[in-house]
DOBA-463060 format. One record per residue (C-alpha): x, y, z; residue number from 1; chain. Coordinates in nm, 3 decimals, always signed. Layout:
+---------+---------+---------+-----+----+
!       u !       v !       w !   i ! ch !
+---------+---------+---------+-----+----+
!       X !       Y !       Z ! NUM !  A !
...
+---------+---------+---------+-----+----+
This chain:
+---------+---------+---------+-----+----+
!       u !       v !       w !   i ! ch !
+---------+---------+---------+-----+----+
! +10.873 ! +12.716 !  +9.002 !   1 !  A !
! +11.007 ! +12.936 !  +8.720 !   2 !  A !
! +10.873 ! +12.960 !  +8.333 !   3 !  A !
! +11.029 ! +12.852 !  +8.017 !   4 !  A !
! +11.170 ! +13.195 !  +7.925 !   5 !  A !
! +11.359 ! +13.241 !  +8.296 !   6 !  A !
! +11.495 ! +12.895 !  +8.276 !   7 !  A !
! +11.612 ! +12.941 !  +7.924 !   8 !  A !
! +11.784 ! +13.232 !  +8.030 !   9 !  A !
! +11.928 ! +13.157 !  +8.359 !  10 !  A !
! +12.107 ! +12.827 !  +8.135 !  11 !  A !
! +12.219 ! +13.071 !  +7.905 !  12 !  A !
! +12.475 ! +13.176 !  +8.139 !  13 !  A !
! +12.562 ! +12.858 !  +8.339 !  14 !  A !
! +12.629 ! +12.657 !  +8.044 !  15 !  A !
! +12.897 ! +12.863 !  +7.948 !  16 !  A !
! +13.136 ! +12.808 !  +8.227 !  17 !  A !
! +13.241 ! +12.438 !  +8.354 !  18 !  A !
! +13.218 ! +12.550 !  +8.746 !  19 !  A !
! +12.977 ! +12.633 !  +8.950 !  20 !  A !
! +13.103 ! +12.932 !  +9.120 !  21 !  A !
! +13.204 ! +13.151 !  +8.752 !  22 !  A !
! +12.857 ! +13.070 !  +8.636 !  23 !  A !
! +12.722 ! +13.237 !  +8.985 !  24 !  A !
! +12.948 ! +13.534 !  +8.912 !  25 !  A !
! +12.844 ! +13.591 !  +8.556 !  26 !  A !
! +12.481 ! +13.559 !  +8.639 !  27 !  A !
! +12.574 ! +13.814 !  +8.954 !  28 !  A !
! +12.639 ! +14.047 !  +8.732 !  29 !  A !
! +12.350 ! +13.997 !  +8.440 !  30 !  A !
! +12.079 ! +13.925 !  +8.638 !  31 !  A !
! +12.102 ! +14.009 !  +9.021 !  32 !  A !
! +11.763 ! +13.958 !  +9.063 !  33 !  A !
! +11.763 ! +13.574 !  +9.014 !  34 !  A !
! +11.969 ! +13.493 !  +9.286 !  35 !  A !
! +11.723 ! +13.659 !  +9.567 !  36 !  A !
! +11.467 ! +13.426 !  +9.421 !  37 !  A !
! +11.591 ! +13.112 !  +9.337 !  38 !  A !
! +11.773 ! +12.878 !  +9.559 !  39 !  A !
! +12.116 ! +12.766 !  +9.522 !  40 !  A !
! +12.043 ! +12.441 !  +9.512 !  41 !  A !
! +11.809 ! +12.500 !  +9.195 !  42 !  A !
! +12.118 ! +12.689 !  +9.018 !  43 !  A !
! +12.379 ! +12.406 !  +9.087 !  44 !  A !
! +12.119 ! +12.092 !  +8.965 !  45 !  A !
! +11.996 ! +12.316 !  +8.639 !  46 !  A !
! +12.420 ! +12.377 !  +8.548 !  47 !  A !
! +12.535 ! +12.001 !  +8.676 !  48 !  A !
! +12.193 ! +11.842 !  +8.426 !  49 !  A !
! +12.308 ! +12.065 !  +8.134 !  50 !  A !
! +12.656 ! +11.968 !  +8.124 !  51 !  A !
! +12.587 ! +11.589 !  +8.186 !  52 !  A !
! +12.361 ! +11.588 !  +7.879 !  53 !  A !
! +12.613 ! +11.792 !  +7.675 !  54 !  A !
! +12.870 ! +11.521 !  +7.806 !  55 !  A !
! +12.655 ! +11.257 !  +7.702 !  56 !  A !
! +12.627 ! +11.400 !  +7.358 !  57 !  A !
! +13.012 ! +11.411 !  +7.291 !  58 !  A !
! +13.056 ! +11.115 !  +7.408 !  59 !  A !
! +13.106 ! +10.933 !  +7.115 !  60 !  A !
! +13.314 ! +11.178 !  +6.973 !  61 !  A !
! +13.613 ! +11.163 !  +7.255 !  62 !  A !
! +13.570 ! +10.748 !  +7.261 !  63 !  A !
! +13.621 ! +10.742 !  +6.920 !  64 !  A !
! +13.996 ! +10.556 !  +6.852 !  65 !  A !
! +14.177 ! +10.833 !  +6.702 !  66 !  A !
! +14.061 ! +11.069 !  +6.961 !  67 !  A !
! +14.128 ! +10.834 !  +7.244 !  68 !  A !
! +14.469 ! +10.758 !  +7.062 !  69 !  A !
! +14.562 ! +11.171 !  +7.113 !  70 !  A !
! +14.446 ! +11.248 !  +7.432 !  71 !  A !
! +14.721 ! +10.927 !  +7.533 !  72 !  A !
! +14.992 ! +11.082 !  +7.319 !  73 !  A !
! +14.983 ! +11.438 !  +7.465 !  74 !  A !
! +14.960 ! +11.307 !  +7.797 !  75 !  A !
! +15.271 ! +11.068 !  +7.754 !  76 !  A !
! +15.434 ! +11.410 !  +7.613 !  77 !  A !
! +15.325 ! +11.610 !  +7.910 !  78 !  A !
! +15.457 ! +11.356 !  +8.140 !  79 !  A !
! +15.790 ! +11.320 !  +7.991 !  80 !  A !
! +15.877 ! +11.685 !  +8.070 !  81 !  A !
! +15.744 ! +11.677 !  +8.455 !  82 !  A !
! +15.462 ! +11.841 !  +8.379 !  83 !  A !
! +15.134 ! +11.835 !  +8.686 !  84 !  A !
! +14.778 ! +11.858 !  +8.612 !  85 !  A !
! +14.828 ! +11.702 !  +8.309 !  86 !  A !
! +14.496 ! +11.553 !  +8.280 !  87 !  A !
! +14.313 ! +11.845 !  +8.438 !  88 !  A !
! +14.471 ! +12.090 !  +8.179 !  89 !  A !
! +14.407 ! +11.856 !  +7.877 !  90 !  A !
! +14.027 ! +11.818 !  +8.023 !  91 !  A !
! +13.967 ! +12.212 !  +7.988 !  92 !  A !
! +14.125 ! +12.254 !  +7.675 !  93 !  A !
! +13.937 ! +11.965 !  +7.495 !  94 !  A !
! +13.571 ! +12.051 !  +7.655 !  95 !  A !
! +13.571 ! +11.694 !  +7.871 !  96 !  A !
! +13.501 ! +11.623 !  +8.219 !  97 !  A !
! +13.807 ! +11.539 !  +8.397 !  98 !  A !
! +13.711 ! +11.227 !  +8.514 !  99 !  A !
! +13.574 ! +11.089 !  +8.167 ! 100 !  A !
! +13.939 ! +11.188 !  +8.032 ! 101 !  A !
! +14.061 ! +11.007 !  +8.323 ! 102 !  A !
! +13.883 ! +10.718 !  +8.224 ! 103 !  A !
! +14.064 ! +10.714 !  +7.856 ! 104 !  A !
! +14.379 ! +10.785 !  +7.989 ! 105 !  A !
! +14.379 ! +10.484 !  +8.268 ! 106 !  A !
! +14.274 ! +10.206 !  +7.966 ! 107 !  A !
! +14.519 ! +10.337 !  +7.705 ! 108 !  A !
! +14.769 ! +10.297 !  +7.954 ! 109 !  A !
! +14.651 !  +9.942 !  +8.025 ! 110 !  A !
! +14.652 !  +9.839 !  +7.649 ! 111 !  A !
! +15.003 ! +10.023 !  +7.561 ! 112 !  A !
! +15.225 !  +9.991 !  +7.864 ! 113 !  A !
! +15.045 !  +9.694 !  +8.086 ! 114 !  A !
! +14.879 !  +9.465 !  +7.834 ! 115 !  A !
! +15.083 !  +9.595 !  +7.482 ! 116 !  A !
! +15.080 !  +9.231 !  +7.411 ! 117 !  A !
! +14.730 !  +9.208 !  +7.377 ! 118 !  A !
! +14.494 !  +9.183 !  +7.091 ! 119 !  A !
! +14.327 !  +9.549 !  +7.032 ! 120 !  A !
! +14.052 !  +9.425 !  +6.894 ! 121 !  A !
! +13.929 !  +9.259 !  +7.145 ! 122 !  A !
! +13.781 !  +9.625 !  +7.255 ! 123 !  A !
! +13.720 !  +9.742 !  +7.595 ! 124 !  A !
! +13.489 !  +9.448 !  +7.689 ! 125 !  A !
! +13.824 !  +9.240 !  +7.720 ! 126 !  A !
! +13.888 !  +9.396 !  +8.088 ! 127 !  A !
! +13.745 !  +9.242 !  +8.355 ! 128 !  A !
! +13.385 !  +9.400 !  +8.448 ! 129 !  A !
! +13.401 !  +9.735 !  +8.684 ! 130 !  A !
! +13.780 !  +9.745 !  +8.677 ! 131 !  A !
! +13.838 ! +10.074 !  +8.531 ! 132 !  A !
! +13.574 ! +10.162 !  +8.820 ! 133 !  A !
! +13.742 ! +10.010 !  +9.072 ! 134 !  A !
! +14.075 ! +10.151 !  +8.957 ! 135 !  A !
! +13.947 ! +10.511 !  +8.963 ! 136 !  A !
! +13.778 ! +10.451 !  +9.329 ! 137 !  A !
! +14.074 ! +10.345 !  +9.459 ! 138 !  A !
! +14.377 ! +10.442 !  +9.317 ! 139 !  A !
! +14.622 ! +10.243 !  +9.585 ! 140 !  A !
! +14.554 !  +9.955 !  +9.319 ! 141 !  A !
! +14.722 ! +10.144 !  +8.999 ! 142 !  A !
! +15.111 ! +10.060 !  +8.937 ! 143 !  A !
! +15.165 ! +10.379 !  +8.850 ! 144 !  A !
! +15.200 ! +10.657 !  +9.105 ! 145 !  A !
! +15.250 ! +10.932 !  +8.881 ! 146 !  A !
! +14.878 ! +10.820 !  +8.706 ! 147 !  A !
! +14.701 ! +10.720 !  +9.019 ! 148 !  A !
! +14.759 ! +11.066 !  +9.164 ! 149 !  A !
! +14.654 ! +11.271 !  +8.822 ! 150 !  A !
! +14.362 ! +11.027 !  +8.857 ! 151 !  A !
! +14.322 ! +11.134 !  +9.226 ! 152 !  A !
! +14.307 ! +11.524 !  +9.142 ! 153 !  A !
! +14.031 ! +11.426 !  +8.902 ! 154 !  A !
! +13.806 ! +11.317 !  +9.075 ! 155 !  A !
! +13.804 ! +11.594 !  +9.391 ! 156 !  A !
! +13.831 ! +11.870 !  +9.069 ! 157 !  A !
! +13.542 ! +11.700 !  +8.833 ! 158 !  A !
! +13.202 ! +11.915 !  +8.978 ! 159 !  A !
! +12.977 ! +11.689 !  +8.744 ! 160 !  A !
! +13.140 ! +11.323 !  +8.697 ! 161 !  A !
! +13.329 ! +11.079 !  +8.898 ! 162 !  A !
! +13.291 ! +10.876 !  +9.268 ! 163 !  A !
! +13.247 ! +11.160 !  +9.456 ! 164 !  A !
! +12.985 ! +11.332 !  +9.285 ! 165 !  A !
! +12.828 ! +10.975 !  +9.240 ! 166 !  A !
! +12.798 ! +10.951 !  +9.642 ! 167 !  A !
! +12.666 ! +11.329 !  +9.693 ! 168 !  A !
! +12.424 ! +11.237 !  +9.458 ! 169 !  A !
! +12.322 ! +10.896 !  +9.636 ! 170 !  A !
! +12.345 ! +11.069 !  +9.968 ! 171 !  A !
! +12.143 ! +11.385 !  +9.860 ! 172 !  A !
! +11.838 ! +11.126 !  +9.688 ! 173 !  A !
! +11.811 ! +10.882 !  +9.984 ! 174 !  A !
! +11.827 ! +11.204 ! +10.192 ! 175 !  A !
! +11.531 ! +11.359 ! +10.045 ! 176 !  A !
! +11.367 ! +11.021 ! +10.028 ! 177 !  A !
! +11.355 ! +11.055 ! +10.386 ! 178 !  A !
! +11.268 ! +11.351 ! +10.407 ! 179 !  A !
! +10.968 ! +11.219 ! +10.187 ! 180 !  A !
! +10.869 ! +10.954 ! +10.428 ! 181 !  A !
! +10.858 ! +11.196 ! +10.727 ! 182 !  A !
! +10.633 ! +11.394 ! +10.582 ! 183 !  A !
! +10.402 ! +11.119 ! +10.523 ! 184 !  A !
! +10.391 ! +10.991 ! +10.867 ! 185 !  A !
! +10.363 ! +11.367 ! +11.044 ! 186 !  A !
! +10.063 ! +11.371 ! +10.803 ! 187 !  A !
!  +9.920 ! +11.022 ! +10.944 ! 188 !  A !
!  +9.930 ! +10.830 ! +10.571 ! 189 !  A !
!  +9.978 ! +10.446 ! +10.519 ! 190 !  A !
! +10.229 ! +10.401 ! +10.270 ! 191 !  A !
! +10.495 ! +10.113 ! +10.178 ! 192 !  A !
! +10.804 ! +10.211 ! +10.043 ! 193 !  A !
! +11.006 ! +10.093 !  +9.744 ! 194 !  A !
! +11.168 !  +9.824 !  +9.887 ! 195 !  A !
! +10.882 !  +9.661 ! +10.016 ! 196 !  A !
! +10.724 !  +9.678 !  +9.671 ! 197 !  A !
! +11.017 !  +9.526 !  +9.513 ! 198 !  A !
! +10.984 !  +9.249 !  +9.777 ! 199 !  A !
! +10.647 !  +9.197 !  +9.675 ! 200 !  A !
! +10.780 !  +9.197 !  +9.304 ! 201 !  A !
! +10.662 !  +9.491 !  +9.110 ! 202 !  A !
! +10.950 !  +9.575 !  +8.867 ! 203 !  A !
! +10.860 !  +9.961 !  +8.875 ! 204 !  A !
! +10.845 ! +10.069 !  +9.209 ! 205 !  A !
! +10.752 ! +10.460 !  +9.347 ! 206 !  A !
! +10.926 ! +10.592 !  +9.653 ! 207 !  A !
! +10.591 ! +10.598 !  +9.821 ! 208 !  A !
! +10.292 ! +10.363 !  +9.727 ! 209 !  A !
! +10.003 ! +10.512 !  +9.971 ! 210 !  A !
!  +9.792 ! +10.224 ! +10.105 ! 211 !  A !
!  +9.463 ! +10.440 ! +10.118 ! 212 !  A !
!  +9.464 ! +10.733 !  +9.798 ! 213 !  A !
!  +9.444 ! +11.063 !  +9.904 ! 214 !  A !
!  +9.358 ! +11.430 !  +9.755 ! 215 !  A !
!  +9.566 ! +11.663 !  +9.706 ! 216 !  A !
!  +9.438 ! +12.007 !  +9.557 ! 217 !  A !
!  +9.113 ! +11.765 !  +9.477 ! 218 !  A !
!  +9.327 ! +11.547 !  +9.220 ! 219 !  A !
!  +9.367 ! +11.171 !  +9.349 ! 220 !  A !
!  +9.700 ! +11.071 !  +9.456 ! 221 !  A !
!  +9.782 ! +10.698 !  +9.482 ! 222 !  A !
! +10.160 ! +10.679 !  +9.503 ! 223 !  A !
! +10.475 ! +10.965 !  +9.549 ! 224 !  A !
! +10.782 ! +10.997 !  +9.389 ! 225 !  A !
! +11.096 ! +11.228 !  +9.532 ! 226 !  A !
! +11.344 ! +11.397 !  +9.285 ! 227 !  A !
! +11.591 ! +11.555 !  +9.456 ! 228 !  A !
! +11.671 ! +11.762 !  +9.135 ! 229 !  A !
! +11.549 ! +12.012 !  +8.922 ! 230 !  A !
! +11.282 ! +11.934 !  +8.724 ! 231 !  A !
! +11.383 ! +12.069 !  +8.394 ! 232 !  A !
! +11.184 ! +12.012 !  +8.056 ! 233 !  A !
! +11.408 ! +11.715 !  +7.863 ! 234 !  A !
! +11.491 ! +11.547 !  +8.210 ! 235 !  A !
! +11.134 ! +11.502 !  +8.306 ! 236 !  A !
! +11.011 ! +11.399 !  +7.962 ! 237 !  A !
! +11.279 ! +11.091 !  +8.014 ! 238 !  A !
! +11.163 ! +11.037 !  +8.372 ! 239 !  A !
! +10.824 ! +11.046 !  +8.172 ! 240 !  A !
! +10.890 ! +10.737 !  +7.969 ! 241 !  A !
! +11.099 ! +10.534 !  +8.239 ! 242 !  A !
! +10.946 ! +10.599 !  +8.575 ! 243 !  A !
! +10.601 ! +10.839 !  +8.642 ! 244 !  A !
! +10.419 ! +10.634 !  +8.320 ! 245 !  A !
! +10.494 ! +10.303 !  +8.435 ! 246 !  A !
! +10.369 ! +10.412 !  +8.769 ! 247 !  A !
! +10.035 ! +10.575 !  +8.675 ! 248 !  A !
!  +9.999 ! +10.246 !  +8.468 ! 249 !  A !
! +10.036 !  +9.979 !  +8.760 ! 250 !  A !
!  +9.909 ! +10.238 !  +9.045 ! 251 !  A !
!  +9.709 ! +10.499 !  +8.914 ! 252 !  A !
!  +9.767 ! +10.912 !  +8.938 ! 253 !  A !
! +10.053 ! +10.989 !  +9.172 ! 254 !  A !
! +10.270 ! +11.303 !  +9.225 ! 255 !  A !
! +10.631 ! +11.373 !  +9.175 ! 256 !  A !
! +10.782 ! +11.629 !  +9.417 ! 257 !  A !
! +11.123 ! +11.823 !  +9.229 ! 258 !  A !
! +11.222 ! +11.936 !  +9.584 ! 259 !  A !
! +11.468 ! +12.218 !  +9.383 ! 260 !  A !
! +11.160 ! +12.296 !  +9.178 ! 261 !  A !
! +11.074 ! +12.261 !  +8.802 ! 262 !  A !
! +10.951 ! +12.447 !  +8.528 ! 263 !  A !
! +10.613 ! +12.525 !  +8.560 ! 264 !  A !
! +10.479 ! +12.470 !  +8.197 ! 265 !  A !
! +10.527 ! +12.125 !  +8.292 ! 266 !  A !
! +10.292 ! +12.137 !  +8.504 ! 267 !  A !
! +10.023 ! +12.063 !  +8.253 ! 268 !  A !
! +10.103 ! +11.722 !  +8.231 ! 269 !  A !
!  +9.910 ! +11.682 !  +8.494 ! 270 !  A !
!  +9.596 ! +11.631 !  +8.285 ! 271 !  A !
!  +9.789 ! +11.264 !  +8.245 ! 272 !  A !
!  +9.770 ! +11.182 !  +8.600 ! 273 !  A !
! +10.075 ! +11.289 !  +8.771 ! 274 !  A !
! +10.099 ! +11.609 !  +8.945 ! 275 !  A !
! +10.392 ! +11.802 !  +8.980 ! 276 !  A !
! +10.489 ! +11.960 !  +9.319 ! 277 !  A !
! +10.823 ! +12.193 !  +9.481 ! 278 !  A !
! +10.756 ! +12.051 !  +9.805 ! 279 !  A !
! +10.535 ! +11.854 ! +10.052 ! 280 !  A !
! +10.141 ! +11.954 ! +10.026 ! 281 !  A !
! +10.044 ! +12.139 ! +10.348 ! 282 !  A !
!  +9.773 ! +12.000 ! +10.557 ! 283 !  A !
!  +9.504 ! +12.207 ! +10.419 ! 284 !  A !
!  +9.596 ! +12.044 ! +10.073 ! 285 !  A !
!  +9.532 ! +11.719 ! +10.165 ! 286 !  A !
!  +9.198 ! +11.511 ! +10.208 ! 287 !  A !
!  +9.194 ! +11.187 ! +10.303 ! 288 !  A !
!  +8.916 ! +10.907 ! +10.346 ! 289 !  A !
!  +8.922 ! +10.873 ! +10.691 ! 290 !  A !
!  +8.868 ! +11.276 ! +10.711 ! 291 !  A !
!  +8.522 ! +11.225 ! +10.517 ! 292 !  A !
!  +8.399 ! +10.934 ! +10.743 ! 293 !  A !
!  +8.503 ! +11.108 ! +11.065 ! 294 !  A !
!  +8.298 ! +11.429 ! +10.921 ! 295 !  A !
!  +8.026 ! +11.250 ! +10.852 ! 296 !  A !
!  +7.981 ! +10.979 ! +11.159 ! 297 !  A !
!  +8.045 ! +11.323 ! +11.368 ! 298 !  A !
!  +7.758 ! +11.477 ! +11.186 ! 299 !  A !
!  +7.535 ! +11.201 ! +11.210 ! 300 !  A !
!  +7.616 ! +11.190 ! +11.560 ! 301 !  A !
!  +7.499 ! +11.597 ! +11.629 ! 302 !  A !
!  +7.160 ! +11.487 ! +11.406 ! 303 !  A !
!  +7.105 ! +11.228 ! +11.631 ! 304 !  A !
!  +7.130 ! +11.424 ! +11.971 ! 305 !  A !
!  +6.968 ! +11.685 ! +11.803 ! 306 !  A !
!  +6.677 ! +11.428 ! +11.707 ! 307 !  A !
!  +6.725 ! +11.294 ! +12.080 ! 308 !  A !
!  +6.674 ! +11.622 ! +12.218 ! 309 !  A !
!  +6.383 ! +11.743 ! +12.001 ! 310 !  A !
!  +6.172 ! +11.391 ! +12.133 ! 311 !  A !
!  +6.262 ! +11.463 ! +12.481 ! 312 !  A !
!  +6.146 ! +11.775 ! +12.469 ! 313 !  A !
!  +5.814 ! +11.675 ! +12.251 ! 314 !  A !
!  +5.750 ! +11.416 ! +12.477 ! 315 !  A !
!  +5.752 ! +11.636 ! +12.828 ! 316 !  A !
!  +5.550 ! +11.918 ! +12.673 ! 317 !  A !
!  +5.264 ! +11.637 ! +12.522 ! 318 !  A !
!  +4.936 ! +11.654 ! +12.741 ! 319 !  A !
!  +4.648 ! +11.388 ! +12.786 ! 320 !  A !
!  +4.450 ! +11.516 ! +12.555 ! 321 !  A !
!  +4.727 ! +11.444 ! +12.298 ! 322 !  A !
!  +4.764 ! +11.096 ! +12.389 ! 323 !  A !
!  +4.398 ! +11.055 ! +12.406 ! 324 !  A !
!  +4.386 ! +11.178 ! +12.015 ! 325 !  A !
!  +4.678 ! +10.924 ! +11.960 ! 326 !  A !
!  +4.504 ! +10.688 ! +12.097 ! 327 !  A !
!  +4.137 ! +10.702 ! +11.944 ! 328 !  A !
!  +4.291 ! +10.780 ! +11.607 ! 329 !  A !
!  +4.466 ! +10.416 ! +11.561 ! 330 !  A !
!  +4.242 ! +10.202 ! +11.455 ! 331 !  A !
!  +4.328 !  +9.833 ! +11.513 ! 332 !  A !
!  +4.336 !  +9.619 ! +11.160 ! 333 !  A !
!  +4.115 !  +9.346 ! +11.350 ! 334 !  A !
!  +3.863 !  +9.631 ! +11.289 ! 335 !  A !
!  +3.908 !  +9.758 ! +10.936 ! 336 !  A !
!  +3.645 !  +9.578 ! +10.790 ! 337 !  A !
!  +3.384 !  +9.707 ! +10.485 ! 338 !  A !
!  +3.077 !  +9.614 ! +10.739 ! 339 !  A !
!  +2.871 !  +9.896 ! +10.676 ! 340 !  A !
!  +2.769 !  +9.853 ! +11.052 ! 341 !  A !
!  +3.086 !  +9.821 ! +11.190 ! 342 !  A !
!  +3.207 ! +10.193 ! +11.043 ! 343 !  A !
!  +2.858 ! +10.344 ! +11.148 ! 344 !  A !
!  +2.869 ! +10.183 ! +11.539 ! 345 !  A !
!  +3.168 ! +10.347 ! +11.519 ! 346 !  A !
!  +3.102 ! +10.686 ! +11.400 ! 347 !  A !
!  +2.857 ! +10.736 ! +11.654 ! 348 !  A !
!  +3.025 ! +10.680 ! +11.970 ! 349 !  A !
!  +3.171 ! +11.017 ! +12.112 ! 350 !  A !
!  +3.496 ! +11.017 ! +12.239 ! 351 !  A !
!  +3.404 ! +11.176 ! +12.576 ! 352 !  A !
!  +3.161 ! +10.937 ! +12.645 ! 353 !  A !
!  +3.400 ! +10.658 ! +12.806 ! 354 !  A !
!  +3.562 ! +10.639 ! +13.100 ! 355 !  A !
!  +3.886 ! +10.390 ! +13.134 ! 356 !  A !
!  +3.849 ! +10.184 ! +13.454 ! 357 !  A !
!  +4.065 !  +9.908 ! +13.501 ! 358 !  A !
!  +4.057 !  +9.693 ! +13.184 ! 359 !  A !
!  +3.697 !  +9.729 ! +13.067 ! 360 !  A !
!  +3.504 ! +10.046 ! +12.942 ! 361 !  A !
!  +3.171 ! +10.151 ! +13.030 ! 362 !  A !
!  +2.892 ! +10.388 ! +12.941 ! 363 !  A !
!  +2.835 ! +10.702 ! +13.170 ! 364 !  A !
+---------+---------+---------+-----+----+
């Protein structure tokens, strides 16, 4: 975990550079310090979830018509005097991801040079669904070669955007996710996973529903969540509102583990229901139900060979006299009567004047 103030500052300097491996540099060289503490990992997730958002913000600036309209023109320009890299260079000079640029460029040249015929106003919704997609996945379907390999250097440049970043993301969440569910059966929990709840037909569905709650850290934890991600402040509040709330709603308190760690202010939303963890709880963290019944069935157990031994023991060391005073104090209810007589007759008799012989008693 980190605080507000380091995370602020540590963004500071990633934000200003569009790779990965400047950013490292600059924050080498301002604050050495961070990089003995905090894991890669961390660094690359806080820079890659600043620049989506700041992506997502311009978005409808470079969509607009105009814009779109340029970015075509310049690139038709470029390409008329041999020019490489052309989208690449026109990406860092306008502030874009390369593969969003990409994207413009491929359906401006399927409205001017494959379908110029074609209606404009029809918008973008007149291409058949996920073909732009499909184009910029596989670029052996594009006519043109010059475009389909500008389109290619896009997406192995683009750090942030694209198919390739798309599957390292996949890969890296059902990786942790598995990672998730290992740790849960090392630590002996009953748990169904996502797609068994979906078969069952929740609609908001937890990595990890636990069939019996646990504790963790004395808070009661019903289902788990992975992130394999950062968990910074305006990310989680969205993951807030779409996922953990939903969850606590249908399934109670849960946890969310931010396996590159989070900020830890946010920890105190905790009060909601949903606790915030960096990694899997160690044993020691956890208590379960079956832990409390074992504890006490084993304790009742010692109490009762304790008890066991204690009679044994009473009952070897008990003499005749004992029993005898056992045996004259009972008094049999066929006796308890209010006959004045009855109590007196027996008041007088003296204990040592009988003698047991056989099945009768008689007078010395």
């Amino acid at each position: 975990m980190m605080n507000q103030k380091t995370y602020d500052g540590i963004l500071e300097i990633l934000s200003r550079e569009p790779s990965f491996i400047e950013g490292r540099r600059h924050l080498e060289k301002k604050w050495p310090e961070i990089l003995q503490t905090v894991d890669e990992k961390t660094l690359k997730s806080m820079q890659a979830q600043y620049y989506v958002r700041r992506m997502r913000r311009c978005h409808h600036h470079h969509y607009s018509r105009e814009t779109r309209e340029k970015y075509y023109k310049l690139y038709k320009e470029a390409k008329s005097r041999n020019e490489k890299n052309v989208i690449l260079r026109l990406a860092a000079k306008n502030d874009i991801s390369p593969c969003l640029l990409a994207r413009i460029i491929l359906e401006e040249y399927y409205w001017n040079d494959v379908n110029h015929g074609r209606d404009r106003s029809e918008g973008r919704s007149s291409l058949p669904s996920g073909f732009m997609t499909d184009c910029i996945r596989d670029i052996a379907k594009l006519p043109n070669p010059e475009l389909a390999q500008e389109i290619y250097e896009t997406t192995v440049m683009d750090n942030f955007y694209g198919p390739a970043v798309d599957s390292i993301k996949k890969s890296c969440g059902v990786e942790y996710e598995m990672i998730l569910k290992a740790h849960c059966k090392n630590a002996g929990l009953s748990f169904i996973d996502e797609d068994r709840l979906r078969e069952e037909g929740y609609d908001k569905t937890p990595d990890i529903k636990l069939k019996i709650p646990i504790m963790i850290n004395n808070r009661v934890v019903n289902w788990l969540e992975s992130k394999a991600s950062f968990g910074d402040p305006i990310n989680h509040q969205q993951y807030m509102i779409d996922q953990y709330l939903p969850y606590k709603n249908r399934f109670g308190p849960g946890a969310v583990i931010y396996w590159f760690g989070f900020v830890e202010e946010l920890a105190d939303t905790g009060e909601r229901g949903i606790m915030l963890l960096d990694k899997f709880p160690a044993a020691e963290q956890i208590t379960r139900l079956t832990d409390i019944y074992k504890t006490e069935a084993e304790e009742l157990k010692i109490q009762m060979l304790s008890l066991k031994s204690d009679n044994e023991a009473n009952e070897n060391n008990i003499d005749l006299d004992d029993k005898k005073d056992k045996f004259y104090n009972y008094v049999d209810p066929m006796f308890d009567s209010d006959d004045d007589s009855e109590h007196s007759l027996l008041s007088t008799i003296d204990n040592n004047s009988f003698n047991v012989c056989g099945d009768k008693c008689q007078e010395k």
